[in-house]
C-alpha positions as CSV (number, residue, x, y, z in Angstrom):
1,X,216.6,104.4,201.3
2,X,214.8,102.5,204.0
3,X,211.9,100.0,203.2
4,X,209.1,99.9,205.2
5,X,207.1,96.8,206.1
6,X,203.7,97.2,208.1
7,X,202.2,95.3,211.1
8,X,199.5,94.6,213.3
9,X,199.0,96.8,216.2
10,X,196.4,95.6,219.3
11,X,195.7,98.3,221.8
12,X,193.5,97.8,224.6
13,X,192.6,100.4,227.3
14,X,194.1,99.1,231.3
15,X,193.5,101.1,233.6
16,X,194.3,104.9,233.1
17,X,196.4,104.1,230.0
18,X,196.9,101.8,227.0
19,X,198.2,98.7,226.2
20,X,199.6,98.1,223.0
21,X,200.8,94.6,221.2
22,X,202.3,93.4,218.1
23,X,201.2,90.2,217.6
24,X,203.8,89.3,214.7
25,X,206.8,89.9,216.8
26,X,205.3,89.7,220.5
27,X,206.5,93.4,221.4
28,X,204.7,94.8,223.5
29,X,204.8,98.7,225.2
30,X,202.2,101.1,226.5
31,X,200.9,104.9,226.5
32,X,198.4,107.3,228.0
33,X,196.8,107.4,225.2
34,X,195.7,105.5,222.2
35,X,198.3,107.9,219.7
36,X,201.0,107.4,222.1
37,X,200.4,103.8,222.9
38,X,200.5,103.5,219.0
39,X,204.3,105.5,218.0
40,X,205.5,104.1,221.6
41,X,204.9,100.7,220.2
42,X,206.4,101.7,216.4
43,X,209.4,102.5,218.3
44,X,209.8,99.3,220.2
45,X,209.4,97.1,217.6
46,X,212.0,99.6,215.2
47,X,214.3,99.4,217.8
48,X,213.8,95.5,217.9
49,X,214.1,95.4,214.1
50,X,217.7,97.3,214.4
51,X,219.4,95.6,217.1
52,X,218.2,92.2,217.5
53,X,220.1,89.5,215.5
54,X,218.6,88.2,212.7
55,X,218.2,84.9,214.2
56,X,216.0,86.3,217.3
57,X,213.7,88.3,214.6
58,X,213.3,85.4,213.0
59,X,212.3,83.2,216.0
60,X,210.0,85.7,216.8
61,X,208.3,86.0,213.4
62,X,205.0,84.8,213.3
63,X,203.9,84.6,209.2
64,X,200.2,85.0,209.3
65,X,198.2,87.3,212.4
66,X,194.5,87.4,211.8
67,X,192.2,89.9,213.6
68,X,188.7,88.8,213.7
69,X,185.7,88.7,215.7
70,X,183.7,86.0,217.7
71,X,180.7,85.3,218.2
72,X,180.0,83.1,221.6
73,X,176.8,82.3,223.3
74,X,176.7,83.5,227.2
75,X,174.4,82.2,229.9
Protein backbone atom coordinates (compact mmCIF):
# COMPACT_ATOMS: atom_id res chain seq x y z
CA UNK A 1 0.00 0.00 0.00
CA UNK A 2 1.17 3.48 -0.81
CA UNK A 3 1.67 6.25 2.01
CA UNK A 4 0.77 9.55 1.38
CA UNK A 5 2.51 12.60 2.64
CA UNK A 6 0.84 16.13 2.09
CA UNK A 7 2.30 19.51 0.96
CA UNK A 8 1.93 23.04 0.44
CA UNK A 9 0.49 24.19 -2.71
CA UNK A 10 0.81 28.24 -3.81
CA UNK A 11 -1.34 29.14 -6.81
CA UNK A 12 -1.44 32.48 -8.16
CA UNK A 13 -3.48 33.63 -11.16
CA UNK A 14 -0.82 35.05 -14.43
CA UNK A 15 -2.30 36.02 -17.04
CA UNK A 16 -5.19 33.79 -18.56
CA UNK A 17 -4.10 30.86 -16.38
CA UNK A 18 -2.53 29.72 -13.03
CA UNK A 19 0.56 29.33 -11.58
CA UNK A 20 1.13 26.76 -9.14
CA UNK A 21 4.24 26.13 -6.66
CA UNK A 22 5.45 23.72 -4.05
CA UNK A 23 7.47 25.48 -1.94
CA UNK A 24 8.90 22.28 -0.09
CA UNK A 25 10.35 20.80 -3.09
CA UNK A 26 10.52 23.99 -5.61
CA UNK A 27 8.17 22.19 -8.31
CA UNK A 28 6.57 24.16 -10.04
CA UNK A 29 3.71 23.68 -13.12
CA UNK A 30 0.62 25.49 -14.26
CA UNK A 31 -3.16 25.25 -15.42
CA UNK A 32 -6.16 27.14 -16.74
CA UNK A 33 -7.68 26.86 -13.93
CA UNK A 34 -7.27 26.84 -10.23
CA UNK A 35 -8.44 22.68 -10.16
CA UNK A 36 -6.21 21.98 -12.86
CA UNK A 37 -3.22 24.11 -11.78
CA UNK A 38 -3.81 22.16 -8.45
CA UNK A 39 -3.80 17.95 -9.84
CA UNK A 40 -1.24 19.37 -12.70
CA UNK A 41 1.08 20.32 -9.86
CA UNK A 42 0.15 16.79 -7.73
CA UNK A 43 1.46 15.12 -10.69
CA UNK A 44 4.72 16.93 -11.03
CA UNK A 45 5.82 16.66 -7.76
CA UNK A 46 4.55 12.49 -7.84
CA UNK A 47 6.45 12.16 -10.77
CA UNK A 48 9.44 13.94 -8.99
CA UNK A 49 8.87 11.72 -5.90
CA UNK A 50 9.17 8.37 -8.27
CA UNK A 51 12.03 9.06 -10.41
CA UNK A 52 14.36 11.41 -8.84
CA UNK A 53 17.17 9.81 -6.68
CA UNK A 54 16.87 9.97 -3.31
CA UNK A 55 19.80 12.22 -3.02
CA UNK A 56 18.12 15.04 -5.42
CA UNK A 57 14.70 14.79 -3.18
CA UNK A 58 16.65 15.24 -0.41
CA UNK A 59 18.56 18.32 -1.67
CA UNK A 60 15.51 19.68 -2.51
CA UNK A 61 13.64 19.12 0.77
CA UNK A 62 12.98 22.14 2.58
CA UNK A 63 11.75 20.93 6.46
CA UNK A 64 9.51 23.69 7.54
CA UNK A 65 7.28 26.09 4.77
CA UNK A 66 5.21 28.62 6.53
CA UNK A 67 2.28 30.50 4.76
CA UNK A 68 1.47 33.71 6.44
CA UNK A 69 0.36 37.12 5.91
CA UNK A 70 2.07 40.63 6.13
CA UNK A 71 1.26 43.53 7.08
CA UNK A 72 3.44 46.59 5.49
CA UNK A 73 2.78 50.25 5.53
CA UNK A 74 2.55 51.92 1.83
CA UNK A 75 3.09 55.61 1.00
Amino acid sequence: MKSSRQFTAIIQREGDGFVSHCPEIEVASQGNTVEEARANLAEAVQLLLETASPAEIAERLHGETYITRLEVGVG
